[in-house]
ROFI-267770 format. One record per atom (N, C-alpha, C, O): x, y, z. Coordinates in steps of 0.2 Angstrom, whole numbers, padded with zeros to 4 digits, always signed. Example, Ala and Ser with C-alpha at 12.3 -4.5 7.8 and 13.67 -1.06 7.14 Angstrom:
2
+0066-0028+0039;+0062-0022+0039;+0066-0016+0039;+0071-0017+0042;+0064-0011+0035;+0068-0005+0036;+0064+0000+0039;+0067+0006+0040;
% end
This chain:
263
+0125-0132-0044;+0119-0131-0049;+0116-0124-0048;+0116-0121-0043;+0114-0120-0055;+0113-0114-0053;+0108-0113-0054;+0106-0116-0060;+0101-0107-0050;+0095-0107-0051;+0092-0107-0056;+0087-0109-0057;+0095-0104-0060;+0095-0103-0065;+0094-0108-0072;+0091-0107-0078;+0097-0116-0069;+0099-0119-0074;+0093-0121-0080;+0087-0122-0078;+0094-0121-0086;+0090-0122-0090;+0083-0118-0093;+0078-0119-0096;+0088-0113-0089;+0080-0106-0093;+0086-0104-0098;+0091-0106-0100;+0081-0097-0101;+0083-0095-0107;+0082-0087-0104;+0076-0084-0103;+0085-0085-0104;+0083-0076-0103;+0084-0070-0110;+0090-0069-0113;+0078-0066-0111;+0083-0059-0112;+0082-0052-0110;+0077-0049-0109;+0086-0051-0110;+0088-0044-0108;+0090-0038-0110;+0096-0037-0109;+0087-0033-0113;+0086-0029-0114;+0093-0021-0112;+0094-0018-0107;+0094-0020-0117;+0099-0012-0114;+0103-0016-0109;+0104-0012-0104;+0106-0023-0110;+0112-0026-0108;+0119-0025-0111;+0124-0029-0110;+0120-0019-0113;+0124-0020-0115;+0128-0015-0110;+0134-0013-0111;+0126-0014-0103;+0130-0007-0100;+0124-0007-0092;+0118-0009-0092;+0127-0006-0089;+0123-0001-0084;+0118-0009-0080;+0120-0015-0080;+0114-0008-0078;+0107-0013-0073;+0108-0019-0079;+0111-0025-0078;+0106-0016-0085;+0107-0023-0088;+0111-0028-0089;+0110-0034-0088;+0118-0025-0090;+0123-0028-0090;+0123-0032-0085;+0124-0038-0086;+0123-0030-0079;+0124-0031-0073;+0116-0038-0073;+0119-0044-0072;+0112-0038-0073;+0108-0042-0073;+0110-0048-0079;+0110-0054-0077;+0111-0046-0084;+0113-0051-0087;+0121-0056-0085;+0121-0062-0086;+0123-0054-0084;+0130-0057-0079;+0126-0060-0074;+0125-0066-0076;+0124-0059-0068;+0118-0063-0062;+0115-0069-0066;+0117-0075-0065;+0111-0067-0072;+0107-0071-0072;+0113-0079-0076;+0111-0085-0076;+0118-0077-0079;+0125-0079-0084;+0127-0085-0078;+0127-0091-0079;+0128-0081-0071;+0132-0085-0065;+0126-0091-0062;+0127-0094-0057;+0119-0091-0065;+0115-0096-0060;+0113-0099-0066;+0107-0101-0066;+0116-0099-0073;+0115-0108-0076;+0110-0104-0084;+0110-0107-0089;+0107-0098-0084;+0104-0096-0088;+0108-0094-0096;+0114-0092-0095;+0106-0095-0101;+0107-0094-0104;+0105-0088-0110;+0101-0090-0115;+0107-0082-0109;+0107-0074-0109;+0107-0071-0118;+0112-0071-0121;+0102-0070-0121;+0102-0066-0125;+0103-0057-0123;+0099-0055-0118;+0107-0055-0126;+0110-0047-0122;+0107-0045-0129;+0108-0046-0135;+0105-0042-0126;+0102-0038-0133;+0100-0028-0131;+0097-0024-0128;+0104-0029-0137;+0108-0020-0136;+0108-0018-0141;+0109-0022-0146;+0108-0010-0143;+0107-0008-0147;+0114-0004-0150;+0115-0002-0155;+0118-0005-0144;+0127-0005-0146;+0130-0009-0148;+0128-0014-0145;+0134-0011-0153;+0136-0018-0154;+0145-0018-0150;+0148-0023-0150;+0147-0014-0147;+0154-0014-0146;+0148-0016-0140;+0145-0021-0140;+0148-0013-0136;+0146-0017-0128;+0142-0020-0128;+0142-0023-0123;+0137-0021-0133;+0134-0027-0134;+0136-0034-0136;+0134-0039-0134;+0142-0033-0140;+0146-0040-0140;+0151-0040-0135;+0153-0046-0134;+0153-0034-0131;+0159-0035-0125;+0155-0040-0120;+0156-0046-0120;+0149-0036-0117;+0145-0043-0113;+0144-0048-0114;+0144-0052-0109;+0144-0052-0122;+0143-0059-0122;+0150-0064-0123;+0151-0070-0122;+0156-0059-0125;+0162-0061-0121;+0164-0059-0113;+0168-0063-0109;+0162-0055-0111;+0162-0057-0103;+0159-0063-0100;+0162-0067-0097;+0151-0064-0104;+0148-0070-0100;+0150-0076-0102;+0151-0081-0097;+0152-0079-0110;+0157-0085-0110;+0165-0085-0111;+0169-0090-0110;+0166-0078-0112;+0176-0080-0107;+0175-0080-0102;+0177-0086-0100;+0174-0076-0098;+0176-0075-0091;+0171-0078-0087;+0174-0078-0082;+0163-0081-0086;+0159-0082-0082;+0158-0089-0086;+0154-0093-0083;+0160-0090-0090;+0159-0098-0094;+0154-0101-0095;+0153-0107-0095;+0149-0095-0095;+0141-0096-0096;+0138-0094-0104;+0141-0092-0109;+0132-0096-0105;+0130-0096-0115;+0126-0091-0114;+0122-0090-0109;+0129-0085-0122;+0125-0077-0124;+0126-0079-0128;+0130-0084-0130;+0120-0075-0132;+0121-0073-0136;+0119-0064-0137;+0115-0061-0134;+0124-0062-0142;+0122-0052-0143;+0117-0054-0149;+0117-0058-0154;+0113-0051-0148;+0107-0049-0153;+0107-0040-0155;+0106-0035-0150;+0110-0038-0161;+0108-0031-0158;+0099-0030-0160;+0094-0034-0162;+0099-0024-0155;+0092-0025-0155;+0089-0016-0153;+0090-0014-0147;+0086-0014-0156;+0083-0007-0156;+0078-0007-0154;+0074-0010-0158;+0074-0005-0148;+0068-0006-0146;+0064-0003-0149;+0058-0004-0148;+0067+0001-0153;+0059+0008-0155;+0060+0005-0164;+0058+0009-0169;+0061-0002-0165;+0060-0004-0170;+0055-0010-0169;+0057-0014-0165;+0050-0011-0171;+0047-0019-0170;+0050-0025-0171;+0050-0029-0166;+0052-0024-0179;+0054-0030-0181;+0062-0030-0178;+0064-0036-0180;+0066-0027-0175;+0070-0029-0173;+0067-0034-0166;+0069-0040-0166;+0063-0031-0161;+0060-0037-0156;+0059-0042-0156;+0061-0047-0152;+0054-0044-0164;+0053-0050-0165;+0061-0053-0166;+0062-0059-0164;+0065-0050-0169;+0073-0052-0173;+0074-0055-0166;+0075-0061-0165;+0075-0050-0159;+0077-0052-0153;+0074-0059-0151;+0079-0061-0148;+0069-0062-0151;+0062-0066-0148;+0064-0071-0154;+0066-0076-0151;+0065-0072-0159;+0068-0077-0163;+0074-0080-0164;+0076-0085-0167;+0078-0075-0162;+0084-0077-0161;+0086-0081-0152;+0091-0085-0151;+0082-0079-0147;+0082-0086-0142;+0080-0089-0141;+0081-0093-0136;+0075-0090-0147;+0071-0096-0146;+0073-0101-0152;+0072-0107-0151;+0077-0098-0157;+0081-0102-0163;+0088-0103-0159;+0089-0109-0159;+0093-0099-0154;+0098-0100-0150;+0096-0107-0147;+0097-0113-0148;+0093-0105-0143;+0092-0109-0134;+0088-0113-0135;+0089-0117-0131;+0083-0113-0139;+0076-0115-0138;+0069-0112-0134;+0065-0117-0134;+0068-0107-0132;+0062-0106-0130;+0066-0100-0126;+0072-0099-0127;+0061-0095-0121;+0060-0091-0118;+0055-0090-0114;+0049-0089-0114;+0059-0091-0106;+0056-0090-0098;+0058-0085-0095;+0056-0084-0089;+0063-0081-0098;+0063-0076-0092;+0064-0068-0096;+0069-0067-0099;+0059-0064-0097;+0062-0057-0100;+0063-0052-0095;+0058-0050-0091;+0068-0049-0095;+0068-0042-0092;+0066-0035-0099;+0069-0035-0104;+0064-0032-0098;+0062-0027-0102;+0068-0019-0099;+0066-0014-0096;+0073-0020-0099;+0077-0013-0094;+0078-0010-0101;+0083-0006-0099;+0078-0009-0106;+0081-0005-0111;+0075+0003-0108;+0070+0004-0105;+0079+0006-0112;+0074+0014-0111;+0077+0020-0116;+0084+0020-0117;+0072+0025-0120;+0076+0028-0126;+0071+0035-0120;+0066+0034-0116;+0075+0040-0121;+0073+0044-0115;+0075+0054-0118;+0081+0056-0119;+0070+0057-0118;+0074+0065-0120;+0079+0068-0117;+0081+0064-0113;+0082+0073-0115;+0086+0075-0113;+0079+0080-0107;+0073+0081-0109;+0081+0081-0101;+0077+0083-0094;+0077+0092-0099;+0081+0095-0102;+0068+0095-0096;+0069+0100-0098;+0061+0101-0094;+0057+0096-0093;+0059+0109-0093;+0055+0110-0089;+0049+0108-0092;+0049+0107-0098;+0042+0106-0090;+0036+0105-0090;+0032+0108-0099;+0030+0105-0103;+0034+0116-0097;+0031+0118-0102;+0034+0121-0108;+0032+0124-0112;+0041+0118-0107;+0046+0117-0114;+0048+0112-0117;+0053+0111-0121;+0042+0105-0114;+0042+0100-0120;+0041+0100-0123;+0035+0103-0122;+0041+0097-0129;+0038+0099-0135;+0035+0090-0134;+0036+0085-0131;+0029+0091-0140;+0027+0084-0142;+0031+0077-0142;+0029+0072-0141;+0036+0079-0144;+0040+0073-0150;+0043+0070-0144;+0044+0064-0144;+0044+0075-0139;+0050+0071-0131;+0044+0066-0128;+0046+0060-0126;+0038+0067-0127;+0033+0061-0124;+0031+0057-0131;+0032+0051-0130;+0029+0057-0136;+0033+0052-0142;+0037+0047-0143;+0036+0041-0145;+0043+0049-0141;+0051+0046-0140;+0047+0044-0134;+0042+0041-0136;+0049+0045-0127;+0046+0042-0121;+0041+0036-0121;+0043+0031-0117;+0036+0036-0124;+0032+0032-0125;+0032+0027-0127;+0030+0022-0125;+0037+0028-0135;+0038+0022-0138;+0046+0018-0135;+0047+0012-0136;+0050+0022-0132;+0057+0021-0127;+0054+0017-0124;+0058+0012-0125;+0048+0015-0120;+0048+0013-0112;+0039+0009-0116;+0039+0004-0119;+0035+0011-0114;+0029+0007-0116;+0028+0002-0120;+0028-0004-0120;+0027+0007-0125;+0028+0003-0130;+0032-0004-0132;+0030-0009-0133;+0039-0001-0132;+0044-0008-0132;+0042-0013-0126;+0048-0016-0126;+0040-0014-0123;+0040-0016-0118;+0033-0021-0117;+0033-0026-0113;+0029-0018-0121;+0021-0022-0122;+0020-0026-0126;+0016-0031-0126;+0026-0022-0133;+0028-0028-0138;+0032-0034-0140;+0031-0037-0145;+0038-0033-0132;+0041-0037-0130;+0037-0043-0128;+0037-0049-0131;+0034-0041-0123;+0029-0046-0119;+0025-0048-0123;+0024-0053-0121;+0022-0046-0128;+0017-0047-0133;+0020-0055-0137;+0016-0059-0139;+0027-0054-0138;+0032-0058-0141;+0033-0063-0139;+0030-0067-0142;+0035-0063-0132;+0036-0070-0128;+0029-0073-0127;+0029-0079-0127;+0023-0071-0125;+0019-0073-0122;+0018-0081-0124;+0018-0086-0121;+0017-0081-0131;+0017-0087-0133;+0022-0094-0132;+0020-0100-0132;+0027-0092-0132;+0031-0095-0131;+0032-0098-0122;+0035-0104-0120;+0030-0093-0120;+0028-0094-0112;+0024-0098-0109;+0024-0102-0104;+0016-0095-0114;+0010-0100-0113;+0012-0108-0114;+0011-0113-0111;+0016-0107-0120;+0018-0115-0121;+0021-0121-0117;+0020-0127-0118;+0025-0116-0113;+0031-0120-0107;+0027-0121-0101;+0028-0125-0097;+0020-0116-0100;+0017-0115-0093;+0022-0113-0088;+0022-0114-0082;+0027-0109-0091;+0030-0106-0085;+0035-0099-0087;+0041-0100-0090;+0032-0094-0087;+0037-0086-0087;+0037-0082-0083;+0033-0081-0078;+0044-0078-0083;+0045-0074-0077;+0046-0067-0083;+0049-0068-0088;+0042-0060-0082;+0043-0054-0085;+0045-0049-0078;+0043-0049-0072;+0048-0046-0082;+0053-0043-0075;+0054-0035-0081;+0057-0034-0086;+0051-0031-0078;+0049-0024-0081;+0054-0018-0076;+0057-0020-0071;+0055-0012-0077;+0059-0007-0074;+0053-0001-0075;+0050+0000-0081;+0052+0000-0068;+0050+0006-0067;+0054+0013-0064;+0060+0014-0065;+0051+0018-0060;+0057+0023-0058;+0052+0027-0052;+0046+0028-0051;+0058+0029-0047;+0054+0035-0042;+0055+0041-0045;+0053+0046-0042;+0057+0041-0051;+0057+0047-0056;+0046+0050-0057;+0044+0055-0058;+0042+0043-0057;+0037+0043-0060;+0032+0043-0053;+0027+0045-0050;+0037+0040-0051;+0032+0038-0041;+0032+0046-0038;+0028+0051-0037;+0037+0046-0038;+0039+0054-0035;+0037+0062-0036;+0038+0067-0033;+0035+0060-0046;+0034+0065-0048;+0041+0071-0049;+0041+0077-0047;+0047+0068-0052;+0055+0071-0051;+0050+0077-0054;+0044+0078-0055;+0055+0080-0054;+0057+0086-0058;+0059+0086-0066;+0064+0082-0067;+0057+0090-0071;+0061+0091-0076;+0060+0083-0083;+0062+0082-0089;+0056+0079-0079;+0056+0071-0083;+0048+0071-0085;+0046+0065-0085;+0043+0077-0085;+0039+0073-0087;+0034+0067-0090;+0029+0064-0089;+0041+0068-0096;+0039+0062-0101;+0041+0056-0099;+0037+0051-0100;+0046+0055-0095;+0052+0049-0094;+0046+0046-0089;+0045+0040-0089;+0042+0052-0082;+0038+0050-0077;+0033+0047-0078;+0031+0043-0074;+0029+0049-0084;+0022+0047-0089;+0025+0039-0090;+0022+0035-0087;+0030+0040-0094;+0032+0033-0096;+0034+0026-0094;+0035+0020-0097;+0036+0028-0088;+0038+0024-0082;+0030+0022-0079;+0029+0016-0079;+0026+0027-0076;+0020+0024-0074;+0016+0019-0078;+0013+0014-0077;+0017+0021-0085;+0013+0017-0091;+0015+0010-0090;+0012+0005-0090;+0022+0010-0089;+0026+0001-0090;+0022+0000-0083;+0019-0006-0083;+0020+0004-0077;+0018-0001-0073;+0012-0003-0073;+0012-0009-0071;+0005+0000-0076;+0001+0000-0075;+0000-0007-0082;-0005-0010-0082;+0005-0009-0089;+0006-0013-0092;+0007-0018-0089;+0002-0021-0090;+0012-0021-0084;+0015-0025-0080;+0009-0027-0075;+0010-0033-0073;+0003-0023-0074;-0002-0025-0068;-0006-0029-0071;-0008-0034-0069;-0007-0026-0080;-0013-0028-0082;-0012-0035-0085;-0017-0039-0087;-0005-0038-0085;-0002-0041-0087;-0001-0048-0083;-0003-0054-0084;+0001-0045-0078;-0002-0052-0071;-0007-0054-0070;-0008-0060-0068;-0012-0049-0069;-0020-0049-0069;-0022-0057-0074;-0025-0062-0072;-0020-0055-0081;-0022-0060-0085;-0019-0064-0086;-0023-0070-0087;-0011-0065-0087;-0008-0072-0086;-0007-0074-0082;-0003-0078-0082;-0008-0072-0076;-0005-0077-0070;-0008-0085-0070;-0006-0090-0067;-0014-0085-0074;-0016-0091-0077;-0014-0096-0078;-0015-0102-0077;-0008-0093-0083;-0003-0097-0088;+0004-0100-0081;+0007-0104-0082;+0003-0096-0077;+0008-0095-0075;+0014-0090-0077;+0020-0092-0077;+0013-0085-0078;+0018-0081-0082;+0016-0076-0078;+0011-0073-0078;+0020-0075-0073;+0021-0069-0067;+0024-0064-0070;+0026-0065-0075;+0024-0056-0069;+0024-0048-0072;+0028-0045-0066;+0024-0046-0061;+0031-0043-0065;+0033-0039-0060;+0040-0032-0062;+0045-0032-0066;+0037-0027-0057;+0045-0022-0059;+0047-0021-0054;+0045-0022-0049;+0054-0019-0055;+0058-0016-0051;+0059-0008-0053;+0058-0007-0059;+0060-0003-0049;+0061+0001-0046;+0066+0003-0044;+0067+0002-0038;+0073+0005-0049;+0080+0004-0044;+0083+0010-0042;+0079+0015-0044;+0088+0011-0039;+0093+0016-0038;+0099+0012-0039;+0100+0007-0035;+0103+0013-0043;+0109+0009-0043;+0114+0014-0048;+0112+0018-0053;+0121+0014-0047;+0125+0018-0052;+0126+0015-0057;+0130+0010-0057;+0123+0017-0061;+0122+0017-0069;+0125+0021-0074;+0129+0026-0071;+0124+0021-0082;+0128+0026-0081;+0126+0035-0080;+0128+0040-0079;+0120+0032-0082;+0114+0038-0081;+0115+0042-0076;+0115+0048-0075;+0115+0037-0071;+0117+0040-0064;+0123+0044-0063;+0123+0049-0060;+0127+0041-0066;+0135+0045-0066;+0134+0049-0069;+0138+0053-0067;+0131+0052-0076;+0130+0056-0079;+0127+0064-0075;+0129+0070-0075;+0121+0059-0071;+0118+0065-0067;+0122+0068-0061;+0123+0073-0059;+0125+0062-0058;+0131+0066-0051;+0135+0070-0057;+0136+0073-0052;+0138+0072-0062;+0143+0074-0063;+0142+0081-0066;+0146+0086-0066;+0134+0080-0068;+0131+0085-0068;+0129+0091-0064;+0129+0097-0066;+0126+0087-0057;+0124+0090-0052;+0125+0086-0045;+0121+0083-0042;+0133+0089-0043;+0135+0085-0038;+0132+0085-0033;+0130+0080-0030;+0132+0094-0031;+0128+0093-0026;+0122+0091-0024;+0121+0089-0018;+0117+0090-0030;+0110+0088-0027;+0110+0078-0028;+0106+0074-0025;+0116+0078-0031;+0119+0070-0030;+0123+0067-0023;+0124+0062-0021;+0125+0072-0020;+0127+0071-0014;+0123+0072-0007;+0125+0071-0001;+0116+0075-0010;+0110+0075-0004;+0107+0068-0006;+0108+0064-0003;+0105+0068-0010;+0102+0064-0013;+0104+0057-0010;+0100+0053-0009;+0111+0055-0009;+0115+0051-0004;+0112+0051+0003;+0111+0046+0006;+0112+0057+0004;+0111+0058+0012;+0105+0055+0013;+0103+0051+0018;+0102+0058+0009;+0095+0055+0012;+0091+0048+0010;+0086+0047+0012;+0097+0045+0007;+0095+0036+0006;+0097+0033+0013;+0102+0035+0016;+0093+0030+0015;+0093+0028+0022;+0100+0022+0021;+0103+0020+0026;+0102+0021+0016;+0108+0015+0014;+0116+0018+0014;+0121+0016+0015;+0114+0026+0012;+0119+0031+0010;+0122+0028+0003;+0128+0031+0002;+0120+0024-0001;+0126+0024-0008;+0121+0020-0012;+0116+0017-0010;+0125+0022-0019;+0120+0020-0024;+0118+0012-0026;+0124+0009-0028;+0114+0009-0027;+0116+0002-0030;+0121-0001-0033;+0121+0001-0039;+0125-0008-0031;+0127-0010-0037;+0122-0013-0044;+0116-0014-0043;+0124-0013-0048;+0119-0016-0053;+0120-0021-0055;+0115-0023-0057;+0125-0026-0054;+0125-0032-0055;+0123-0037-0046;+0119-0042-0046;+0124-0035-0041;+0124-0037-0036;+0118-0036-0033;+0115-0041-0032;+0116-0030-0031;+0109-0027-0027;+0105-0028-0033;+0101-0032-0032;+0105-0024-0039;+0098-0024-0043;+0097-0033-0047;+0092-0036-0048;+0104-0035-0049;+0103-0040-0052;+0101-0046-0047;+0097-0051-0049;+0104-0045-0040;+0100-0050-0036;+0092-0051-0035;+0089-0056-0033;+0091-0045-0037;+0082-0043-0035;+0078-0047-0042;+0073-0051-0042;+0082-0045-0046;+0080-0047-0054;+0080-0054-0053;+0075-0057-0055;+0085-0060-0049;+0087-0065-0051;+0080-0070-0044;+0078-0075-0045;+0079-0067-0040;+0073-0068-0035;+0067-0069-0041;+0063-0074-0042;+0066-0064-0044;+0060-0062-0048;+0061-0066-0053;+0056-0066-0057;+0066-0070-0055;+0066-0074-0060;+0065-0083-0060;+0064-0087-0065;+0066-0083-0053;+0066-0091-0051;+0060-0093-0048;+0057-0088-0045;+0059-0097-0047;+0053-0101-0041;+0052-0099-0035;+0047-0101-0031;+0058-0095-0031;+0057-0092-0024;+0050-0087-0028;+0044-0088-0026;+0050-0084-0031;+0046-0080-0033;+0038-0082-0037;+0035-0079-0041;+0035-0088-0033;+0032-0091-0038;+0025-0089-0036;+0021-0089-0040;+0025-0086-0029;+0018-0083-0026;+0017-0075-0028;+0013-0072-0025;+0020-0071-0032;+0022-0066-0032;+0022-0064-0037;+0027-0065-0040;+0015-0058-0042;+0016-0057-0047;+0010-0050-0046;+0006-0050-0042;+0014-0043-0052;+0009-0037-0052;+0011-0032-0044;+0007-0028-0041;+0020-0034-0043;+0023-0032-0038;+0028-0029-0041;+0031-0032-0045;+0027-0022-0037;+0035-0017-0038;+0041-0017-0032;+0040-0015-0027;+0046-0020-0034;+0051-0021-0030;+0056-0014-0028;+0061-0013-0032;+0056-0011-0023;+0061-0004-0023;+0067-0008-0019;+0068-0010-0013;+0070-0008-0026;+0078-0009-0024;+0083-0002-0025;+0088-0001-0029;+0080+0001-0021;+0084+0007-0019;+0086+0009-0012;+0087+0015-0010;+0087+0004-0010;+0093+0007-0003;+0087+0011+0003;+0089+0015+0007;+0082+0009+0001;+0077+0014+0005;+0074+0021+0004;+0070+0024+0007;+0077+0023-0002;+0076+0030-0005;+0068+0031-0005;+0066+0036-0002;+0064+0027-0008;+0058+0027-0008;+0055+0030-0001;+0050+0034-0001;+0058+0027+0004;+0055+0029+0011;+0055+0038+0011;+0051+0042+0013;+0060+0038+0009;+0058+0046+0010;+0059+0052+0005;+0060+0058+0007;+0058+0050+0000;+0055+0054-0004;+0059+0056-0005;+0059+0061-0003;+0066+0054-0009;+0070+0059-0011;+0069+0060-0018;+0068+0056-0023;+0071+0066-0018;+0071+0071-0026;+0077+0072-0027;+0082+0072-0023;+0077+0075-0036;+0083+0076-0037;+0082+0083-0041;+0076+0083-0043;+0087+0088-0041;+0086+0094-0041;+0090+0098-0047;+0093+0103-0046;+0091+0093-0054;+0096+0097-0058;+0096+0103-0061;+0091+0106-0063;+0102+0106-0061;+0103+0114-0063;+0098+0113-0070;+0098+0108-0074;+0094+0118-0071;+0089+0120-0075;+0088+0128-0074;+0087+0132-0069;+0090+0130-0082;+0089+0137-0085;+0083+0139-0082;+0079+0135-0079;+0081+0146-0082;+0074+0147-0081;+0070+0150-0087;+0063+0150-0086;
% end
């Protein structure tokens, strides 16, 4: 029997990377997974992973976060699928390309906001009802040591990460009534994003290692999706308006990432 059995999850920017990786987790303990992605080739490769090969029920939703009525399309289609909605992860994110402080332009904290807050509030705004109805949800939100940390070069992506969390607070605060617990995680896991930046800037990717007290990056189905899959079941029942750092201990010491940047 698996923890899972009988919920209904969706997840967001499942089509690849943390997501994927969490939607597989949640596939293997009985849940039944709305992948919802704004790719349709790995957006449907995932929902053939999870019922050929893990013989568990998806469904692919495509799903554009920085659209509205795509979310509600997402939130109706698990609820018209499965019947209802107990577990969301919020991990999608739409994000500008890294560039210094005083050569962002407007439009990059724009995109950011509506990437990560926004969708994210709308999401929650979506389910909640469907939540209050059951008297039982779990929202599971991504935050970053990008925004804890103050990186370099991501002002807007670090604004936007803080906002999801102080969302996620405000969020527990008020439904923990219902019963509908809020919490984020905080990952380091190789993603692809991640591989993007080691490949970019090896070296400050291979300190970057040194100084994870774990020395290696996360798996994303294993490490981040197991944290996700705690946060979604009843082990988690006292616990909400909590950031979880599944980063290998990176947090403890502050590591920073240092990419080549023009001057």
């Amino acid at each position: 029997m698996g923890r899972l059995d009988g919920r209904v999850a969706i997840v967001t920017g499942a089509g690849q990377g943390i997501g994927r990786g969490i939607a597989r987790r949640f596939a293997r303990e009985g849940a039944a997974v709305v992948v919802a992605e704004v790719n349709p080739q790995t957006g449907a490769a995932v929902e053939r992973e999870i019922v050929d090969e893990l013989g568990g029920r998806a469904k692919f939703v495509a799903t554009d976060v920085l659209d509205k009525a795509q979310i509600e399309t997402m939130i109706d289609a698990a609820v018209g699928e499965f019947g209802g909605v107990h577990v969301l992860v919020n991990n999608a994110y739409v994000a500008a390309p890294f560039n210094r402080f005083e050569r962002k332009p407007d439009t990059d904290l724009e995109l950011a906001f509506e990437g990560g807050p926004l969708h994210t509030f709308r999401a929650m705004q979506g389910v909640f009802p469907h939540m209050k109805e059951a008297g039982w949800g779990r929202i599971i939100n991504f935050v970053s040591l990008n925004g804890i940390n103050a990186h370099q070069y991501s002002v807007d992506y670090n604004a936007a990460k803080l906002g999801i969390l102080a969302i996620t607070r405000t969020a527990a605060r008020e439904w923990a009534k219902h019963n509908i617990l809020a919490n984020c995680i905080a990952p380091a896991a190789a993603s692809p994003a991640y591989v993007a930046f080691a490949e970019s800037a090896p070296e400050n990717a291979k300190e970057m290692l040194k100084e994870n007290p774990m020395g290696r990056m996360g798996d994303p189905e294993h490490d981040i999706g197991g944290v996700a899959l705690f946060l979604a079941t009843e082990d988690s029942d006292y616990i909400t308006g909590m950031t979880m750092f599944a980063d290998g201990g990176s947090h403890i010491n502050g590591v920073q990432w240092d990419p080549p940047m023009p001057d």
